[in-house]
N, C-alpha and C positions, 0 to 999 in steps of 0.2 A: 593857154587857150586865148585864141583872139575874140574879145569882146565885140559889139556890134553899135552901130549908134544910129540910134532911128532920128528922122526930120520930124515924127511926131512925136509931140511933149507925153512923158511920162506920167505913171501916174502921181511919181512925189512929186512933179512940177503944177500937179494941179493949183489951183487959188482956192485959199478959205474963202468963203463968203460970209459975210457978217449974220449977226444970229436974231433970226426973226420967230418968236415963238411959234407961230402959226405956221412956219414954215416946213419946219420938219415931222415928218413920220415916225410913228414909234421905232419902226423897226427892229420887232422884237422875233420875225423871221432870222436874220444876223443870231439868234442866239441859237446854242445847243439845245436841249435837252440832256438834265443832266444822265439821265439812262442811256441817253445815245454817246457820250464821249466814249466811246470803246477805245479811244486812240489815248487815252491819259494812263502815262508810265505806274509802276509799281516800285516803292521803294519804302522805307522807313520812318517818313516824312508826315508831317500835320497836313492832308487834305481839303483843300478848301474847296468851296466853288462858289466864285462869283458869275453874273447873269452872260459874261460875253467871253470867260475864262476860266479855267481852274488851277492850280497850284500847290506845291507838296512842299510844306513851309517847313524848316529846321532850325528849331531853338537852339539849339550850336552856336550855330554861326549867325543868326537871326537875317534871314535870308530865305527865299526859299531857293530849295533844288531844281524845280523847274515849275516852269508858266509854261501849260497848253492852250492854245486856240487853236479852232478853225480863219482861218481870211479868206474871204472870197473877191471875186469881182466886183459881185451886185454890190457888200458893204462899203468897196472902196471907192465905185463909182456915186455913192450918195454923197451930198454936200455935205462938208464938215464942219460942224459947228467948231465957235473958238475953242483955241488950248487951253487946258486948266490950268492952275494958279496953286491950287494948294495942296499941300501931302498930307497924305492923315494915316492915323492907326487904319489899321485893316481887322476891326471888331468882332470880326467870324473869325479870326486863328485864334484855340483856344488860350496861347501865351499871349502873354503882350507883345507886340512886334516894336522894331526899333522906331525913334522918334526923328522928327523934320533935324532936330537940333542935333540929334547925332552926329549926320555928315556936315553939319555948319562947321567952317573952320577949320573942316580936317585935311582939306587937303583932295579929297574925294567929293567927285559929282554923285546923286542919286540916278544911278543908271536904270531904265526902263528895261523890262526885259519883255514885255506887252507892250511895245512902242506906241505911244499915245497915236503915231499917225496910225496904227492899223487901226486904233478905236475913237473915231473919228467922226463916226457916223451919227453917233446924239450922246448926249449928255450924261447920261448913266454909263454907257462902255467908254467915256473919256475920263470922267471920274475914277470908275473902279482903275485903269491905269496911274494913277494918282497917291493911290494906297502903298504904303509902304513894303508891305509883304510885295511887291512888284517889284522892289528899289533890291539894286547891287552895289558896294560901293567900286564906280570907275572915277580910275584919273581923266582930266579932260580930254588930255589927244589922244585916248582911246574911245572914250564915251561919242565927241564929237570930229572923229576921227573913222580910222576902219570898223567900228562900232556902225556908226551912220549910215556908211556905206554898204554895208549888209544888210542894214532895214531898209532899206530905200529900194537897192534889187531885190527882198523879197516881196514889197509890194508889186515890183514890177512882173515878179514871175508868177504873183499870186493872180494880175489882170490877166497875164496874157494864158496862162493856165486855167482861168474861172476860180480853180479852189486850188488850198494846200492848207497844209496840217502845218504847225510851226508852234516848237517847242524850245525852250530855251535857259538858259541857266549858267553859274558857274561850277568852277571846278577848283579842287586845292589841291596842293601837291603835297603839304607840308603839314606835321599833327599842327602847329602851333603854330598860325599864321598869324600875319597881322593884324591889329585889330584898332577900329576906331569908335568914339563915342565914349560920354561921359555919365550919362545915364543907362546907356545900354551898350555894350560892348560887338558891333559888330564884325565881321571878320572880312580880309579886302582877301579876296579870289586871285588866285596867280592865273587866271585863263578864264576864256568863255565860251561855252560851246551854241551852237544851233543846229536846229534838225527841222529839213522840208521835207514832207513827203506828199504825193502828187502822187494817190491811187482813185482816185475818180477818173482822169484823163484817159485820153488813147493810149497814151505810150506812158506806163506808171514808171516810175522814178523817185529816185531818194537821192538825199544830199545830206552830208551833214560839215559845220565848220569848228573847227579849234582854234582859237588866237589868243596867244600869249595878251595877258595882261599890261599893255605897255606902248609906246609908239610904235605902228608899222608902217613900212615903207612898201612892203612886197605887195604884188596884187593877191586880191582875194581868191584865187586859184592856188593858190598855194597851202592856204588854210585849209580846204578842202578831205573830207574823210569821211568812213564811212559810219553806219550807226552802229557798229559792231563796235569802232574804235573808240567813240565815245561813252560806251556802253562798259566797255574797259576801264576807261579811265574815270566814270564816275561813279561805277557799281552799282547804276539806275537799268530797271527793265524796262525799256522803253516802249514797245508795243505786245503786252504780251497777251491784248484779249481780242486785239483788233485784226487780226489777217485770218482770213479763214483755214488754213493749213499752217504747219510747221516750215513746208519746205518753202512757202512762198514768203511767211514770214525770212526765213535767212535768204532767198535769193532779197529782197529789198531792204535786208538790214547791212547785209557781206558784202554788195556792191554800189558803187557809181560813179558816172561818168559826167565830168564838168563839161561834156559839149552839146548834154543838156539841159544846162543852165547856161546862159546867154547873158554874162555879167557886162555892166556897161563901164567901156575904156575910157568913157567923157569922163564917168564919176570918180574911177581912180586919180586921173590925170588931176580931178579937183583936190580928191584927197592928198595926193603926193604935191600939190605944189601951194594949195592954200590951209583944207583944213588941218593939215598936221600943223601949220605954222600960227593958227589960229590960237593963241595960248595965253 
């Protein structure tokens, strides 16, 4: 698919502005209700819910299986207070979750899977991004690699659509994967998936992506699958209380079409010639 490149700045090219208490809004509109997340998968998983996200945590692999949010427009268009600084236990999983020093040294970045830029908006939903039950371990040229590049066009499809659903997580292939940490033994994911779904809009739509654990060079169209696929491969029920019918549930889990999603060729082009080299 041929990507598009607009003259107007996106919305990841926005500027932070420096942080002035008085300045920002609760913005506690941005949050769900947690009665209302009809859209949070089912699986075997420690259920959490934090105010601007939820999450099905696994002592396993100390990790969770997936982080749900809503994004919208309205929260991306608000001013961003700075990024956070520091990682912390995540107090609500009833186990102890992995620690900052875990990934120290190992080789492994603390990969977001709530990307701090969607929670942005004030200080409590960039925090809760902070929390370690949000952290996957990725190697760099993937975290700041085709990783990046994914978060950035779902913000962008998240403005130009108003809202989407975006859920995310890894994947293992193997009983006995690798593991880091010396206090806590975490386990490094061979893959990662993502899932948009865009049923508020006119024209609803789903997407979902798979990428190998690793450096990529291919565009993000190739990643590309459906939630059926992932749904496969990580034995997670992904929407099972949120469509009003069966059948409409599998027409937007069975199919989709990348031409509509409008990935941007500028950002590959950065991927493929700076940030994979960036290391």
């Amino acid at each position: 698919m041929k990507g598009q490149i607009s003259s107007e700045p996106t919305q990841s090219d926005r500027r932070e502005v420096s942080y002035e208490p008085d300045y920002y809004e609760d913005h506690s509109a941005f949050s769900d209700p947690i009665e209302s997340r009809t859209y949070l998968p089912e699986d075997n998983s420690d259920v959490v819910h934090h105010t601007y996200y939820s999450l099905g945590y696994n002592e396993k692999t100390e990790q969770s299986n997936w982080v749900a949010y809503r994004l919208t427009k309205a929260s991306l268009e608000a001013p961003n207070v700075p990024r956070a600084k520091r990682f912390k236990y995540d107090k609500d999983v009833s186990s102890r979750t992995a620690a900052h020093k875990d990934y120290s040294h190992s080789g492994y970045t603390r990969g977001h899977m709530a990307p701090a830029g969607d929670m942005a908006f004030n200080k409590v939903a960039m925090t809760e991004t902070f929390l370690m039950s949000n952290m996957s371990p990725q190697v760099k040229v993937f975290n700041n690699g085709v990783w990046k590049e994914l978060e950035e066009n779902v913000r962008d499809w998240a403005f130009s659509n108003g809202e989407l659903i975006v859920i995310s997580g890894p994947i293992f292939y193997t009983k006995n994967p690798k593991k880091i940490g010396k206090q806590t033994k975490v386990s490094v994911p061979d893959a990662f998936y993502k899932i948009l779904l865009d049923n508020e809009g006119r024209d609803k739509k789903s997407i979902g992506f798979i990428i190998p654990h690793e450096l990529a060079t291919e565009p993000l169209q190739d990643f590309a699958v459906s939630i059926d696929e992932i749904e496969k491969q990580t034995g997670i029920d992904f929407f099972p209380r949120y469509f009003e019918n069966d059948d409409t549930e599998e027409k937007m889990e069975s199919k989709y079409n990348t031409k509509s999603w409008k990935i941007s060729k500028k950002r590959y082009k950065q991927r493929v010639n700076s940030w994979n080299k960036d290391i």
